[in-house]
Each structure stands twice: as structure tokens, then as C-alpha cells.
C-alpha positions in Angstrom: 35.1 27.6 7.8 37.7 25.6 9.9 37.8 23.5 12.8 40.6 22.5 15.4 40.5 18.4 16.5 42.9 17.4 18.9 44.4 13.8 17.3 46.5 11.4 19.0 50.1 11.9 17.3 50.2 8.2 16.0 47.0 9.2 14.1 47.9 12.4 13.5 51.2 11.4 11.7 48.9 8.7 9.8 47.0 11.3 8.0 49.5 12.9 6.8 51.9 10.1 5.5 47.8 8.8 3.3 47.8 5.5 5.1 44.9 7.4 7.1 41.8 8.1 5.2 39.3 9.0 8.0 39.1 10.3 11.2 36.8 8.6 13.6 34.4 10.5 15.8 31.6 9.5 18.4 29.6 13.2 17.0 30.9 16.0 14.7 30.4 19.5 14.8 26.7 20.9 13.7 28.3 23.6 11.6 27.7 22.6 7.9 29.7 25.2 6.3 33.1 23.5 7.7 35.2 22.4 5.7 38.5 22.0 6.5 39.9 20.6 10.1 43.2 21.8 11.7 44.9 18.8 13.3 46.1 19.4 16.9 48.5 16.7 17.7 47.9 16.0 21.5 50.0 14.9 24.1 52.9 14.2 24.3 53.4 16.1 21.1 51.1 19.4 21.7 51.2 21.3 18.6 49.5 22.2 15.6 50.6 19.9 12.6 48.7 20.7 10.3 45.2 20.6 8.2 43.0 18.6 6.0 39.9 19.4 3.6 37.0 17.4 4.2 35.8 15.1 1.4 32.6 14.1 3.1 31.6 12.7 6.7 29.9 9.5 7.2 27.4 8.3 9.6 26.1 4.5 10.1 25.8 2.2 12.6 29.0 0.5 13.5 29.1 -2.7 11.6 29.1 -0.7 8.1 30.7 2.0 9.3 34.0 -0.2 9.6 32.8 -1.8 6.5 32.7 1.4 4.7 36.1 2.6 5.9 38.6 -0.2 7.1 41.0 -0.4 4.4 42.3 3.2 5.2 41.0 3.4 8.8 45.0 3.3 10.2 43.3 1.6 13.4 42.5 -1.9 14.4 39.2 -3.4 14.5 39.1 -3.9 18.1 40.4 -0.1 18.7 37.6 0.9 16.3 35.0 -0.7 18.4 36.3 0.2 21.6 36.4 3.7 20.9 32.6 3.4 19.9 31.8 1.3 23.0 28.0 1.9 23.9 27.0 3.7 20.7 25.0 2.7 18.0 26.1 4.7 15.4 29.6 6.8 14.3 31.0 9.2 12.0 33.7 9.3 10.1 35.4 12.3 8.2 36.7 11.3 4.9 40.0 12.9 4.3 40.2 14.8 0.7 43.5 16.4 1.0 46.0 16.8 3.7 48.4 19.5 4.4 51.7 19.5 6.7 53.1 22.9 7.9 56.2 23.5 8.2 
């Protein structure tokens, strides 16, 4: 089963170049039989660039989450943490393989 996730472009174009390794979300879907996400590249781009196979998704509280994941995170601490702002805990899809269409 697949999913469509709008991405900012600059993350996005991350995922596809490897230098982005997960993709950072405050909840996920409740579906357990998905396993591949089509990437929606959102504005000012607005189109469809392409998909990714999910390797696993991670949830912990913040601290370890960024632990876990910042060497291929393609964001900033402080943009990490800002996007998480009044949660406890995060998820984060690990990227398995990553396809570009044409």
C-alpha cells in the first residue's frame, strides 16, 4: 500500500540526492500495511517527485529520537526541535530506497 506526504522541496530534493535518511513526522498513518510513500513536493514546487520504500518508522521521545537519526536527518537540531515544539515524542520514517520519476 502507498501513501502521498506533501515534503518541503529542500527536503524533498534531500531524499533523493541520500543525504536524507528520514522523514520527520509529529504522527504517521495507522495503516500498517504501508509501505511505500509518494513524495509531494509542496509549494512553490507542487508536483509529484517521486517515492520511497519504508525501511522502518521510529518512535521515541525527542532527545533519542535526534540521537537515533541526526547524522542523516538533512535538518538542523533547532529545526528538528521546533518542528516537535510541545510534543513528547516523534516519528521518524527510515528511508530504504528512494525513487525519482522522470
Amino acid at each position: 500500500m502507498k501513501v502521498l506526504l506533501s515534503i518541503k522541496p529542500e527536503f524533498a530534493e534531500k531524499i533523493f540526492n541520500g543525504t536524507k535518511k528520514y522523514e520527520f513526522r509529529r504522527s504517521v498513518f495507522k495503516n500498517q500495511n504501508v509501505k511505500t510513500v509518494v513524495v509531494y513536493a509542496s509549494s512553490p514546487v507542487q508536483k509529484v517527485m517521486g517515492e520511497f520504500e519504508i525501511e522502518s518508522i521510529i518512535n521515541h521521545d525527542l532527545n533519542e529520537l535526534w540521537d537515533l537519526t541526526k547524522d542523516y536527518s538533512g535538518i538542523t537540531k533547532n529545526f528538528f526541535f521546533d518542528y516537535f515544539i510541545n510534543k513528547d515524542k516523534g516519528y521518524a520514517i527510515k528511508i530504504k530506497r528512494a525513487k525519482r520519476y522522470n
